[in-house]
N, CA, C and O of each residue as an XYZ file, in Angstrom:
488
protein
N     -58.444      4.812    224.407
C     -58.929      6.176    224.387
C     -60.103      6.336    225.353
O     -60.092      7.311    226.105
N     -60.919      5.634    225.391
C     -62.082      5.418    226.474
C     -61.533      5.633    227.650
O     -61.744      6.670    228.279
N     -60.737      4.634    228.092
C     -60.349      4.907    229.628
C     -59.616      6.153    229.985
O     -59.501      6.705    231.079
N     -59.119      6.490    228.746
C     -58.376      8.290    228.824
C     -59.511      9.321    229.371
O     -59.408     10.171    230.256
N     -60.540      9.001    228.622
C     -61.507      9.954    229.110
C     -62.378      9.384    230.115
O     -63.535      9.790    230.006
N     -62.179      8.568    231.061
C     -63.171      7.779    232.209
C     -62.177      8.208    233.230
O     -62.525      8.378    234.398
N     -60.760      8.416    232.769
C     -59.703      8.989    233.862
C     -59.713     10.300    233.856
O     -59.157     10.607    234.911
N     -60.117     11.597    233.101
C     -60.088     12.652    233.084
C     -61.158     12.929    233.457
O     -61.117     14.047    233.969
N     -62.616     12.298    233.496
C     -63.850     12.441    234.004
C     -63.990     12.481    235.753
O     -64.635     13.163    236.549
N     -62.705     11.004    235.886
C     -63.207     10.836    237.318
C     -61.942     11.745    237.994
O     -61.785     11.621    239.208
N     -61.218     12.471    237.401
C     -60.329     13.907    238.267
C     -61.156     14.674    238.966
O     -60.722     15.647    239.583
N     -61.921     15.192    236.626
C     -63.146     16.551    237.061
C     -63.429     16.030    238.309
O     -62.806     16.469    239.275
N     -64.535     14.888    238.501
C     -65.100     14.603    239.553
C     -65.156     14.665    241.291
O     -65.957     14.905    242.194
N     -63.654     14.257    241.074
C     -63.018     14.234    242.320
C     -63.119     15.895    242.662
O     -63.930     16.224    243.528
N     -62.285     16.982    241.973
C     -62.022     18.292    241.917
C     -63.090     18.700    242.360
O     -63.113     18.966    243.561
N     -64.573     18.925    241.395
C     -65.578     19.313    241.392
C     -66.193     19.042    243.316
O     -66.503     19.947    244.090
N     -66.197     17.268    243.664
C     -66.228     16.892    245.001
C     -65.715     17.814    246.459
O     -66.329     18.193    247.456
N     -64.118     17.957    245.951
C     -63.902     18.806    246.934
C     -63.592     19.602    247.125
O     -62.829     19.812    248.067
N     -64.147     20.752    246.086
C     -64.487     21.956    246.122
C     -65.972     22.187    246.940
O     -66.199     23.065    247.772
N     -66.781     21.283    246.520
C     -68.172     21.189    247.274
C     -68.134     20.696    248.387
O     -69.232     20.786    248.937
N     -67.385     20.215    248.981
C     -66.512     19.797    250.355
C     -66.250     20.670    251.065
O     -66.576     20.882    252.233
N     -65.521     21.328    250.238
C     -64.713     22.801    251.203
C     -65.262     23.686    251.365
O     -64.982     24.583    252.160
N     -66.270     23.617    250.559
C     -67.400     25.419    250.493
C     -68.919     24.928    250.944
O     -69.876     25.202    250.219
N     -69.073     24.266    252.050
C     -70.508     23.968    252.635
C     -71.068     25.269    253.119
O     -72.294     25.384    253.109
N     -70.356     26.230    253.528
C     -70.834     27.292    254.502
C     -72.089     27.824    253.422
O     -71.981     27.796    252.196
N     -73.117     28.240    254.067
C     -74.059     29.243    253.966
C     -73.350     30.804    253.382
O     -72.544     31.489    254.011
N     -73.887     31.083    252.089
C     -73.740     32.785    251.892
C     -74.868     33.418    251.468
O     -75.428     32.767    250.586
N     -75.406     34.409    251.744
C     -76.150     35.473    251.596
C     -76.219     35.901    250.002
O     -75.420     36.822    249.829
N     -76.978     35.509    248.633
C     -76.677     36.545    247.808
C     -77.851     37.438    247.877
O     -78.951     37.124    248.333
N     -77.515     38.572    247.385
C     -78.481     39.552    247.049
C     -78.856     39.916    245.694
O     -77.957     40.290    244.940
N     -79.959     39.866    245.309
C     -80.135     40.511    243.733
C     -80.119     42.162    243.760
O     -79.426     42.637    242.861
N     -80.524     42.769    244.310
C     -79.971     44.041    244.468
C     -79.339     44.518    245.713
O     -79.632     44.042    246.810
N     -78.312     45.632    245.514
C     -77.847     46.044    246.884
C     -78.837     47.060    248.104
O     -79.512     48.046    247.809
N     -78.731     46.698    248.938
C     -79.837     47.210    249.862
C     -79.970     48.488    249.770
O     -81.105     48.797    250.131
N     -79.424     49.278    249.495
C     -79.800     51.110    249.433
C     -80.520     50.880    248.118
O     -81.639     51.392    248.111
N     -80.155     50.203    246.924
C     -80.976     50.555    245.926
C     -82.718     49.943    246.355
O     -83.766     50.588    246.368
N     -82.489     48.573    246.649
C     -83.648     47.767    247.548
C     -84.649     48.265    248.038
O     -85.833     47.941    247.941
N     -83.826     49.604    248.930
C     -85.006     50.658    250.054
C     -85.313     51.790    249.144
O     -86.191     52.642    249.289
N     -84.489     51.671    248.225
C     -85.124     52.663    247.197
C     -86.462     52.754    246.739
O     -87.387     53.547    246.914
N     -86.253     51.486    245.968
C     -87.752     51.397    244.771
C     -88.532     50.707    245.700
O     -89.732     50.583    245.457
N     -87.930     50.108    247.002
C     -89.136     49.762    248.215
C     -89.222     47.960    247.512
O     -90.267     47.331    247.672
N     -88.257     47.441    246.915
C     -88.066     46.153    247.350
C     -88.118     45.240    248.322
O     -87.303     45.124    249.238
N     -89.678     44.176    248.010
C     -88.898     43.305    249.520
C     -87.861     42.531    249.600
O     -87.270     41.805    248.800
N     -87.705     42.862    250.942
C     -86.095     42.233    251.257
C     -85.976     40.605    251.034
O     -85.122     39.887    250.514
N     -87.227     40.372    251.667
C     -86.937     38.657    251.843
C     -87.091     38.525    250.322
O     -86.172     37.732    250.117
N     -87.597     38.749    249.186
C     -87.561     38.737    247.810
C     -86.155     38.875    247.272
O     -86.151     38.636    246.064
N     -84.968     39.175    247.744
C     -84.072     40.382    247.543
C     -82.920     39.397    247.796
O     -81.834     39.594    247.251
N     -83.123     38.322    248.620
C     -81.894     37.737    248.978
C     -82.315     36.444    249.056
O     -83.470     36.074    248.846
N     -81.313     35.692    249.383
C     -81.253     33.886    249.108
C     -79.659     33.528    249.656
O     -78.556     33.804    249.183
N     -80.201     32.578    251.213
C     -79.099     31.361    251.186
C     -78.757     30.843    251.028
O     -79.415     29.990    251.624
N     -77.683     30.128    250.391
C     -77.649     28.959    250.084
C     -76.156     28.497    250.160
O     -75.325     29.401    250.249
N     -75.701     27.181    250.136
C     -73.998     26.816    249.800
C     -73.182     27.483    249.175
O     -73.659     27.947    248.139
N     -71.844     27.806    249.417
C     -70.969     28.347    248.499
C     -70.785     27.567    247.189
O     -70.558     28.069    246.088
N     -70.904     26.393    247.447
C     -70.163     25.620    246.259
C     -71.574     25.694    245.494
O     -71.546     25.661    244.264
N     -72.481     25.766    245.985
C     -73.924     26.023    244.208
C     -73.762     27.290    244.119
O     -74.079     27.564    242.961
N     -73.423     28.332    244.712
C     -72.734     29.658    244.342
C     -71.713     29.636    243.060
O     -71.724     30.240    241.987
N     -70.995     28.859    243.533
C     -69.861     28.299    242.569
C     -69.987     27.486    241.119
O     -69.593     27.780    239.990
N     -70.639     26.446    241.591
C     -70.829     25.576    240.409
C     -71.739     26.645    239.295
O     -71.457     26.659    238.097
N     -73.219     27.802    240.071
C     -74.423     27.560    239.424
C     -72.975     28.934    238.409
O     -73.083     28.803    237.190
N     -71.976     29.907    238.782
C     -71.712     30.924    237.997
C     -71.001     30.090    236.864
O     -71.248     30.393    235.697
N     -69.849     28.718    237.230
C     -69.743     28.141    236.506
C     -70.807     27.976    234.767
O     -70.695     28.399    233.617
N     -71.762     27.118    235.540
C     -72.490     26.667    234.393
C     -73.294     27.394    233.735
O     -73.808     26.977    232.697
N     -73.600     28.913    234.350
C     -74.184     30.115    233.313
C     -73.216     30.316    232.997
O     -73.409     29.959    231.835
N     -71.763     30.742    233.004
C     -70.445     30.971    232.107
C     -70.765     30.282    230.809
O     -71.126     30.841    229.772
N     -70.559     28.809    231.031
C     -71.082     28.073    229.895
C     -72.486     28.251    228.923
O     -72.680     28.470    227.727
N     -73.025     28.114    229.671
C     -74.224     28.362    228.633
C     -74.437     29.841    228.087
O     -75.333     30.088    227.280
N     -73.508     30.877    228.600
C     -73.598     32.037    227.644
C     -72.539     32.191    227.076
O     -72.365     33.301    226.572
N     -71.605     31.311    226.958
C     -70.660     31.162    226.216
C     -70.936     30.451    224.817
O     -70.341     30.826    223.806
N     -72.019     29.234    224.794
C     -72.194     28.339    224.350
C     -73.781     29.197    223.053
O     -74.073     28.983    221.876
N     -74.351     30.099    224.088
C     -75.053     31.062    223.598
C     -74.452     32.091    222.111
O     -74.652     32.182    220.900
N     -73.677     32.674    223.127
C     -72.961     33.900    222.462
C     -71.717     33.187    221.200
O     -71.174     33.932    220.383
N     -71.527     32.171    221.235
C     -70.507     31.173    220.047
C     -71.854     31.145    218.920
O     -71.834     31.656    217.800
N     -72.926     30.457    219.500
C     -73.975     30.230    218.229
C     -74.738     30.898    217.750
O     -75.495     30.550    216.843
N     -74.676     32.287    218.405
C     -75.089     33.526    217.872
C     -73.993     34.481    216.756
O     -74.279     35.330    215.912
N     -72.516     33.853    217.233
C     -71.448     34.510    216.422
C     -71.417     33.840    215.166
O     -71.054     34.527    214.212
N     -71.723     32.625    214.949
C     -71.375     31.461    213.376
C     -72.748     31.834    213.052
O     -72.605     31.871    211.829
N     -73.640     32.055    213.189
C     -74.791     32.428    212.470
C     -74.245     32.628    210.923
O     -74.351     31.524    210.389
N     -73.843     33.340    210.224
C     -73.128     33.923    209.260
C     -72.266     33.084    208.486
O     -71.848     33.245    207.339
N     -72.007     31.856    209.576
C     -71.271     31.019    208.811
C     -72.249     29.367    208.140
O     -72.106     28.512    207.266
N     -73.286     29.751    209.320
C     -74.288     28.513    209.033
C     -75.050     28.842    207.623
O     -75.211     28.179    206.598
N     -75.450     30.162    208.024
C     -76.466     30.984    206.668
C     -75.669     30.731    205.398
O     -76.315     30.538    204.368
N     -74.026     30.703    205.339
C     -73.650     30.764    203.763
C     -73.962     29.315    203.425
O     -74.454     28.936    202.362
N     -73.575     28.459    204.581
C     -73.304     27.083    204.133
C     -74.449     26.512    203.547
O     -74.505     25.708    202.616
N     -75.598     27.161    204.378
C     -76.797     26.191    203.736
C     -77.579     26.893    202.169
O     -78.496     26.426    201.492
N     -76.771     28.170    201.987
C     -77.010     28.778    200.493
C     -75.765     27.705    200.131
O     -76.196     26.552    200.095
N     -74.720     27.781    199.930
C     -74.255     26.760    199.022
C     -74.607     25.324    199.021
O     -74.110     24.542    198.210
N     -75.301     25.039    199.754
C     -75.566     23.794    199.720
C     -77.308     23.639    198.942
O     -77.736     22.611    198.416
N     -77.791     24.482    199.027
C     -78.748     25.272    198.445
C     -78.461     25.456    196.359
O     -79.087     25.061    195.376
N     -77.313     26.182    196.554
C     -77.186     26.173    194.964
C     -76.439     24.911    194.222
O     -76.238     24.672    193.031
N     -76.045     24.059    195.677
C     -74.895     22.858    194.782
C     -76.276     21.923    194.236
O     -76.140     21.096    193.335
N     -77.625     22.179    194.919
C     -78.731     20.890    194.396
C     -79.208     21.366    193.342
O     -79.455     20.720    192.324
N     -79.479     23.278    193.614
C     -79.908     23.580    192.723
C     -79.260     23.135    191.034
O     -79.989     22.725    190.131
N     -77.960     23.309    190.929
C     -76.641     22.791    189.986
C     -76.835     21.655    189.718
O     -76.800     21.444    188.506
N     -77.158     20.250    190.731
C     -77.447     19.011    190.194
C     -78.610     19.136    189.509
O     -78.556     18.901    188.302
N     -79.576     19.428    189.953
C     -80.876     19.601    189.351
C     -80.836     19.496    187.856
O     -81.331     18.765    186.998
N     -79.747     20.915    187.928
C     -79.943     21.634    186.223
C     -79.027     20.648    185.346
O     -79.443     20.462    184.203
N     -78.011     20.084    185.660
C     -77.576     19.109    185.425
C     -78.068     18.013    184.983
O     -78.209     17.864    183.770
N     -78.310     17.346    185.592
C     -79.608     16.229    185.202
C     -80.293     16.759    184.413
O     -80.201     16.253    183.294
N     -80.976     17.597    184.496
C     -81.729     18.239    183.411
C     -81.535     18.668    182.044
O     -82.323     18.947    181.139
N     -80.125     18.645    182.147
C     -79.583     18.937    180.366
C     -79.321     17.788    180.170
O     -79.614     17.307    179.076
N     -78.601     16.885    181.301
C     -78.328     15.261    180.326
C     -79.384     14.503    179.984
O     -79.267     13.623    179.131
N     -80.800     14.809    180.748
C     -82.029     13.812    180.184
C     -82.498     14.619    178.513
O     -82.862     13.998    177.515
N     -82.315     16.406    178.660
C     -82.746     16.367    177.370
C     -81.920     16.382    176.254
O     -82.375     16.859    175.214
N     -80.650     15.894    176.285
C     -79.441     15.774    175.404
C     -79.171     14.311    175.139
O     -78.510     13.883    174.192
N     -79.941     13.365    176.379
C     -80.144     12.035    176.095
C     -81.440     11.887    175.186
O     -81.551     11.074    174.268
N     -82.280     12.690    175.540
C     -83.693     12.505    174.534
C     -83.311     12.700    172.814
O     -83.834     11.953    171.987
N     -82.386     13.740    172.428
C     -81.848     14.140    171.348
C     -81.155     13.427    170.441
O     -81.352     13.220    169.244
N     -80.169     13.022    171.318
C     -78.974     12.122    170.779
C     -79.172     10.593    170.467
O     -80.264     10.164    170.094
N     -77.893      9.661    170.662
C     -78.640      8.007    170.261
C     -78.581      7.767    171.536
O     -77.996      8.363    172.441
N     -79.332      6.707    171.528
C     -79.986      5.364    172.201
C     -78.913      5.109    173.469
O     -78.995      5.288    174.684
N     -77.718      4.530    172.448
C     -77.018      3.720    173.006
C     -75.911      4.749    173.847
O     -75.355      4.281    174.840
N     -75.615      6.138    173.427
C     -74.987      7.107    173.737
C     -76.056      7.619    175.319
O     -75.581      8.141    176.327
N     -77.312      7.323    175.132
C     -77.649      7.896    176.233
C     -77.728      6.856    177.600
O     -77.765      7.309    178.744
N     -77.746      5.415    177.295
C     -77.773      4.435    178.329
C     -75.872      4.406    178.935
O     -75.506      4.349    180.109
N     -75.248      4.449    178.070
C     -73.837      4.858    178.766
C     -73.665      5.615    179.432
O     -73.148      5.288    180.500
N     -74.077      7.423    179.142
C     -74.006      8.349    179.863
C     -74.179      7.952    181.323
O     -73.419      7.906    182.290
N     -76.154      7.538    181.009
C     -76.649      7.177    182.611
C     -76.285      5.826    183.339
O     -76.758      5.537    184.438
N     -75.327      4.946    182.578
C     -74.745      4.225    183.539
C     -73.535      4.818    184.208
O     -73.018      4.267    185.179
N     -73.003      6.137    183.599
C     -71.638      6.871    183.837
C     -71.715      7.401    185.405
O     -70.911      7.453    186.336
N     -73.427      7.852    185.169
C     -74.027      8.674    186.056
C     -74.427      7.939    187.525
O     -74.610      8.619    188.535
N     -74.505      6.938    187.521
C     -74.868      5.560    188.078
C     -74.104      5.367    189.180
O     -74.593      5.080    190.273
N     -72.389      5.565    188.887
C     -71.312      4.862    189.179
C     -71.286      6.086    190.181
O     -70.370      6.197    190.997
């Protein structure tokens, strides 16, 4: 199973390689488009950035992910919140539990209550 995934790693790898291979060229992005830019009187050199296609590429990639990865753990919220109330009332339940067998062991016999808590033990 290891080498399954040391062989599917070194594909990504390869893939990932020559895509960044093929996309060396220089592109222009802009954070805003230039009429809006000359609008509010943006500077330009503020406004834009050269750089490789392929970190163009990779960087939309890996914000995909991380607002994917975002927006998933913002959606189970709802599912984390019940879990840790039931897990919340299952101690609360042992608690009370224990708590009736120590004072039903205090009540009862001796020998009835060292069985119980070896029952309890197991």
């Amino acid at each position: 199973m290891r080498y399954i995934r040391y062989a599917i790693l070194a594909v990504i790898a390869i893939c990932l390689i020559t895509v960044a291979l093929a996309n060396r060229e220089p592109v222009t992005l802009n954070l805003l488009p230039q009429g809006l830019a000359e609008l509010i009187s943006y500077p330009s050199e503020a406004n834009s950035a050269t750089l490789p296609l392929f970190v163009v590429i990779f960087g939309g990639i890996i914000g995909g992910l991380f607002l994917g990865f975002v927006w998933e753990w913002l959606r189970e919220h709802k599912h984390r919140a019940e879990a840790a109330a039931q897990r919340r009332e299952k101690e609360r339940l042992a608690r009370e539990v224990a708590r009736i067998k120590t004072a039903k062991a205090k009540d009862g016999d001796d020998v009835l209550a060292m069985l119980e808590s070896s029952e309890t033990a197991r």
